[in-house]
C-alpha positions in Angstrom: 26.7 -40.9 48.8 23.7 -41.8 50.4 25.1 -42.2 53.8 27.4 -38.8 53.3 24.0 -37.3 52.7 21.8 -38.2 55.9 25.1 -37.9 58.2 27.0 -35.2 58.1 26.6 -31.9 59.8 27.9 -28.3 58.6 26.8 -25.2 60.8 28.4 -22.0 60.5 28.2 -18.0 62.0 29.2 -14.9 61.4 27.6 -11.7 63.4 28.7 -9.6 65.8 28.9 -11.8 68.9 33.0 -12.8 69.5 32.3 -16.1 70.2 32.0 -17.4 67.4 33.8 -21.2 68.0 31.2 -21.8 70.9 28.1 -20.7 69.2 29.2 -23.3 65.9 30.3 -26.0 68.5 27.0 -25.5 70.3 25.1 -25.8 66.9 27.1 -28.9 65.8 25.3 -30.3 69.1 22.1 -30.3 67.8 23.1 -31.8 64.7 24.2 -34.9 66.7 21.4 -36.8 65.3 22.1 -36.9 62.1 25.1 -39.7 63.2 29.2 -39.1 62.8 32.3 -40.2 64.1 34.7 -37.1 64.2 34.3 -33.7 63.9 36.5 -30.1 63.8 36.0 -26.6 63.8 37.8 -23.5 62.1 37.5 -20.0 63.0 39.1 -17.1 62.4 40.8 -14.1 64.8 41.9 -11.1 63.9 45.4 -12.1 62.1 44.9 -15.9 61.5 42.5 -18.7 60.9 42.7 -21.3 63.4 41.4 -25.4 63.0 40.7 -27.7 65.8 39.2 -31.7 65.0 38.6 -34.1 67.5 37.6 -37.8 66.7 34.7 -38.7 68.8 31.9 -37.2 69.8 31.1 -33.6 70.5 28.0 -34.1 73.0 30.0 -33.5 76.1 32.7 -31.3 74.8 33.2 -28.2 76.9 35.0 -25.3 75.3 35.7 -23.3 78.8 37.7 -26.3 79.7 39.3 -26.9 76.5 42.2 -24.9 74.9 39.5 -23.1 72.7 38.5 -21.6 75.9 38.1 -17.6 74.2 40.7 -16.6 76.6 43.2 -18.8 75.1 42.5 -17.8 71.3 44.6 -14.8 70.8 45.0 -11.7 72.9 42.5 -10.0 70.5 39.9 -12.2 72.1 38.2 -11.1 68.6 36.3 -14.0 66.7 33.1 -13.4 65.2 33.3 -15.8 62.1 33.7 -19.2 62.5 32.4 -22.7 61.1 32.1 -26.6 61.5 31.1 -29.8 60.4 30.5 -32.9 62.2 32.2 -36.0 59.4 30.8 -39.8 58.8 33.6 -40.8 57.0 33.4 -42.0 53.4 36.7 -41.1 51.7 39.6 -42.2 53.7 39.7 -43.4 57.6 38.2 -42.3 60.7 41.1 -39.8 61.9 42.0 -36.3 62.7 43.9 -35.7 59.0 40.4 -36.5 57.4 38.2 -35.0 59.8 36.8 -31.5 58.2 37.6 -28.6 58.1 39.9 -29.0 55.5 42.8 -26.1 54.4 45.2 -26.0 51.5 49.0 -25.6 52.8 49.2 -21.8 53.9 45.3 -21.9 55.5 44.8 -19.9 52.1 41.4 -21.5 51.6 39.4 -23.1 54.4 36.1 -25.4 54.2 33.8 -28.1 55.3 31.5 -30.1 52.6 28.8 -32.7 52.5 28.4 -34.9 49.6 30.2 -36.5 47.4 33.0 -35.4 44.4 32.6 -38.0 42.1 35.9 -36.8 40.2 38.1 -35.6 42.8 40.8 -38.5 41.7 40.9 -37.3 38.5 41.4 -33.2 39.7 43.8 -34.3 42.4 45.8 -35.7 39.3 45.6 -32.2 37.5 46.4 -30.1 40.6 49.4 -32.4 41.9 51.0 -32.1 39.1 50.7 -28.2 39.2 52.4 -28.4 43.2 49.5 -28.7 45.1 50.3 -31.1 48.2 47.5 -33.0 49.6 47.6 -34.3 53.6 44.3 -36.4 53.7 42.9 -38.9 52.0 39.3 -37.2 51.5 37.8 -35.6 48.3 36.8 -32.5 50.2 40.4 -31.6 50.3 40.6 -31.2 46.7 38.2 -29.1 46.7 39.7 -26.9 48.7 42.7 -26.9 46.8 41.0 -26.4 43.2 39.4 -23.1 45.2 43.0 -21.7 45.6 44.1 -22.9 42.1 41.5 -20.3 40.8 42.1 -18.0 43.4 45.4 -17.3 41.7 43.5 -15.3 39.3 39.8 -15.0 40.3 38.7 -13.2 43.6 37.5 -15.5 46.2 33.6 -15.4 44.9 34.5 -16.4 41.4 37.1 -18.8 42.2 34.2 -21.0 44.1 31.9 -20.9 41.1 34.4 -22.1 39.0 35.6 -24.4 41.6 31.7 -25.7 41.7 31.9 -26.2 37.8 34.5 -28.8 37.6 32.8 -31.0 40.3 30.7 -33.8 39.3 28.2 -35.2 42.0 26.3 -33.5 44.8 27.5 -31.3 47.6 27.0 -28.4 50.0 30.0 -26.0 50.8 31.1 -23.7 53.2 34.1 -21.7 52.2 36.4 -18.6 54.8 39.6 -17.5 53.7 42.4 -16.3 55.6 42.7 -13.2 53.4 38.9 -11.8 54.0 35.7 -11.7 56.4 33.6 -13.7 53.5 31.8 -16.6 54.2 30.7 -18.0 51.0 28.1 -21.2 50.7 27.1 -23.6 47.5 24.5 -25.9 46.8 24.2 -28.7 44.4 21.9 -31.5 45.8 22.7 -31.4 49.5 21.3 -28.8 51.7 22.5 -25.4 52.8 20.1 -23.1 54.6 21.0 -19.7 55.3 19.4 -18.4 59.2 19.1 -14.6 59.6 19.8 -13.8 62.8 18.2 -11.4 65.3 21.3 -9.3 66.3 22.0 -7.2 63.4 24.4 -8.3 60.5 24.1 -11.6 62.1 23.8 -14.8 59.9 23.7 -18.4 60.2 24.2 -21.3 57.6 23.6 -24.7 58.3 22.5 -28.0 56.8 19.9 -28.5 59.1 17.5 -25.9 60.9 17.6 -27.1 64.3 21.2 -26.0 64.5 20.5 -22.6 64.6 16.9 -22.7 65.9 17.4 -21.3 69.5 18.8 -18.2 68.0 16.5 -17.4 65.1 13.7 -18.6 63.3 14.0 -16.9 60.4 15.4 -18.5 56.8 16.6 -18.6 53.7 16.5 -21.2 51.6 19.7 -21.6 49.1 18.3 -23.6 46.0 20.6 -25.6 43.9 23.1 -24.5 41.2 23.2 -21.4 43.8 25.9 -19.4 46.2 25.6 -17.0 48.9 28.2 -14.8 49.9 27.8 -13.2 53.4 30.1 -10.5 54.2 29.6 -6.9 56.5 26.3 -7.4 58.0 25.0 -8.5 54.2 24.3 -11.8 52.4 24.3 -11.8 48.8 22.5 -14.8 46.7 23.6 -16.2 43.1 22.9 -18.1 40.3 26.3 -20.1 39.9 25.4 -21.5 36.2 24.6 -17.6 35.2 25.8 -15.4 37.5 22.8 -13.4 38.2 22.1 -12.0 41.4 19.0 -13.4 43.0 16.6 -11.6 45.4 15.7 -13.9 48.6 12.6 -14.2 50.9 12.8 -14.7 54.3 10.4 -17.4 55.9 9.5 -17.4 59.2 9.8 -21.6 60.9 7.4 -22.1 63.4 9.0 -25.0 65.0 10.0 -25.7 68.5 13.7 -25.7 69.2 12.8 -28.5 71.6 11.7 -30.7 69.5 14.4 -30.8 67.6 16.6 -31.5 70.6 17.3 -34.8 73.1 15.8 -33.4 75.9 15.7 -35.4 78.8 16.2 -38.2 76.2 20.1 -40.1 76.4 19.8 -40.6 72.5 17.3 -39.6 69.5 16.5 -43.6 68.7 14.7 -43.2 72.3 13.2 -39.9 72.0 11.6 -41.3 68.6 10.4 -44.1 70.3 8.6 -42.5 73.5 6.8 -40.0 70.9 5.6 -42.8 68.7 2.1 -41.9 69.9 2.0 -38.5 69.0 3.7 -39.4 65.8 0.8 -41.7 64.6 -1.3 -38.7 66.1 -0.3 -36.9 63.1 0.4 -39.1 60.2 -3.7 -40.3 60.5 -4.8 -36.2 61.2 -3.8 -35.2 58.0 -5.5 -32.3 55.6 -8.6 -33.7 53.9 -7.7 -31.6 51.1 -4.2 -32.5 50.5 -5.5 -36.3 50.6 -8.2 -35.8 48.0 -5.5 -34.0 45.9 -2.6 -37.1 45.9 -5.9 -39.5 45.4 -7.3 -37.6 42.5 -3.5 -37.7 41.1 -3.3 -41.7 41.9 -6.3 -42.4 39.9 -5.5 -40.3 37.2 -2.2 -41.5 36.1 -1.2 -44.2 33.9 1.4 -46.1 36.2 2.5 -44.7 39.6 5.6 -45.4 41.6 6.4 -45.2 45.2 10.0 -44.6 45.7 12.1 -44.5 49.1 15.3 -45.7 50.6 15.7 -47.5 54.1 13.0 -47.4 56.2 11.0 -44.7 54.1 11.2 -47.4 51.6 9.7 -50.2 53.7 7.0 -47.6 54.2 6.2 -47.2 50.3 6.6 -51.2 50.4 3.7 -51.2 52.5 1.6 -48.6 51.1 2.0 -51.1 47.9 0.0 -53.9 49.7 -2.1 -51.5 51.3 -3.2 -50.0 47.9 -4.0 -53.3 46.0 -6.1 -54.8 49.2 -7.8 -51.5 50.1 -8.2 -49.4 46.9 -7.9 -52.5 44.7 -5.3 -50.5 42.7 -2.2 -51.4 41.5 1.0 -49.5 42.7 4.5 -50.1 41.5 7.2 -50.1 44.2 10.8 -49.0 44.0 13.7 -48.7 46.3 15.7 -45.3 44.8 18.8 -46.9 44.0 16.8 -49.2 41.2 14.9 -46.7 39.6 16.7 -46.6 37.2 15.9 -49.9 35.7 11.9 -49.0 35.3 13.4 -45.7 33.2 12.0 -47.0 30.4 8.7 -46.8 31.6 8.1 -43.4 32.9 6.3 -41.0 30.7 4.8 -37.6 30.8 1.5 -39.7 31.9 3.7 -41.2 35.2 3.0 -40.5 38.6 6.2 -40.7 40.7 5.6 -40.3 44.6 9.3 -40.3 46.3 8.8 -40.9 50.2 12.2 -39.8 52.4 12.6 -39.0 56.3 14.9 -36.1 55.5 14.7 -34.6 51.5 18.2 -35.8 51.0 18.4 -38.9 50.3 20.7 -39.1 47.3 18.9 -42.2 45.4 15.7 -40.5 46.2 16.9 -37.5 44.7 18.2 -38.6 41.6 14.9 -40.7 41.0 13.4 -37.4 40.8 15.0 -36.3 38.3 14.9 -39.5 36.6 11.4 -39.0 36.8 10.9 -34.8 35.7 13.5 -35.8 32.7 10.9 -37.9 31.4 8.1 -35.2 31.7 6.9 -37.3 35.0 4.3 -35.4 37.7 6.4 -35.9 41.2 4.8 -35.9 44.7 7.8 -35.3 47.3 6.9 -36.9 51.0 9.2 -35.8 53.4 9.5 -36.4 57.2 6.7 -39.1 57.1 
């Protein structure tokens, strides 16, 4: 799950701009960094809902050239909602049947997903033997099918809480239907931000910021256990555990769309590389303030833990020797996928500092809540 975490891409629109496919196929571009191997697109026109994939990558796809070209959709030339997902595969084979977005038979239901459904074998089961036909060999499938199982009887909103409720493990959906203009997002331990855009009744949802970043820098953050449901120039947040309706800020990013993009780079290993200067610029300029604060809390606490994955765990590796040479204090070290052997030893009086490049690292995560179950104080780290 880790990898399905950090890799895949999910970008979506809706607005009134008709073209749609190329704005998400341009915002699956800046998600290139995240790392995949196929990706696909499905958007809708005024009678159908339409899916290209391609396995490969996207970086030098042109849609004028393609047969996506606008002219070639429909004689409507009318396609305003439309989403994506760029895949690293971890159910099933690198191929187009697998690549996302994934449909039920008819196009009914319609979605792309990042994590992982721990259960999906066991739902497949359950759904199979009610008629449901399956084409790939990928959980995300299922859920689309357990969507239209519940769509029998629920309306579309309903039908993906309930869908949500029966799967076990951590993910981030993006759900269209063929029969209405809904786009309907979910959350549970993967990211989904919601971008509101600066033509009106325009919104954007994406796992990342910096695909939608050259059109807006305005957001919304979707939480988890929560839904959005955008549909006529409105977006709608809820509570999926409750069902409340909840009232969102929006929160103005003040980054730079380029430098969240290659620029005159051939690959983001090289970008990171060349700006290694202004990167150590501003890991030693940090906030006084903040430093005294994390200190205060390191002395303080009766047993602290640094906890990363991959190379934000080599760093908290590190920091381990640096602490007991420097500050003559001893600092416990864990990578987040053994965390849960030192369970035993966390109390209320713990300190747990989790270290990650992105704020999804699935191990990371669920040392966290390791950690708050047992009453813990957590310091998150994130983009060190």
């Amino acid at each position: 799950s880790f990898l399905m975490k950090i890799m895949c891409g999910i970008f979506a629109y809706s607005g009134p701009k008709q073209n749609a496919p190329e704005i998400v196929i341009e915002g699956l571009k800046k998600l290139e960094y995240r790392g995949y191997d196929s990706w696909g697109i499905a958007f809708k026109t005024a009678k159908d809902v339409k899916i290209y994939k391609e396995v490969g990558k996207i970086g030098e796809f042109d849609i004028k050239k393609s047969k996506l070209s606008i002219g070639e959709i429909g004689n409507e030339r009318e396609c305003n909602i439309a989403m994506g997902h760029s895949r690293w595969a971890t159910h099933g084979e690198v191929n187009i049947k697998n690549t996302h977005p994934h449909a039920t038979e008819k196009k009914e239901i319609i979605l792309v997903h990042n994590g992982i459904f721990e259960n999906y074998l066991e739902v497949k089961k359950t759904l199979e033997k009610k008629g449901h036909k399956f084409t790939s060999n990928t959980d995300t499938e299922v859920i689309a099918h357990l969507i239209q199982e519940h769509n029998k009887t629920h309306n579309l909103e309903d039908s993906v809480k309930l869908a949500t409720k029966e799967i076990e493990g951590r993910y981030a959906i993006v759900v269209i239907s063929k029969e209405s203009d809904q786009i309907i997002a979910a959350r549970k331990g993967s990211p989904l931000i919601i971008g509101v855009g600066k033509e009106k009744n325009e919104y954007f949802v994406a796992s990342d910021i910096p695909a939608f970043l050259s059109h807006t820098n305005k957001v919304m953050y979707l939480d988890d256990n929560q839904m959005c449901t955008i549909e006529k120039g409105t977006a709608e947040f809820f509570d999926i555990k409750t069902n409340e309706k909840i009232t969102k800020r929006i929160i103005e990013i003040d980054w730079k769309a380029e430098s969240a993009e290659k620029g005159e780079f051939a690959h983001f290993m090289i970008k990171e590389i060349m700006e290694q200067k202004d990167t150590l610029y501003r890991a030693i300029n940090q906030d006084p303030v903040i430093i005294e604060k994390v200190a205060k809390e390191i002395k303080n606490a009766y047993g602290t833990y640094l906890v990363g994955c991959g190379t934000a765990g080599k760093v908290c590796m590190v920091a381990e020797y640096l602490f007991a040479r420097i500050a003559k204090k001893h600092i416990n070290f864990s990578f987040g996928s053994e965390f849960s052997n030192h369970e035993d030893f966390i109390t209320s009086k713990s300190l747990i500092i989790c270290v990650s490049q992105s704020g999804e690292t699935a191990d990371t995560l669920e040392a966290i809540e390791i950690a708050k179950s047992k009453g813990a104080k957590v310091i998150s780290i994130v983009n060190v």
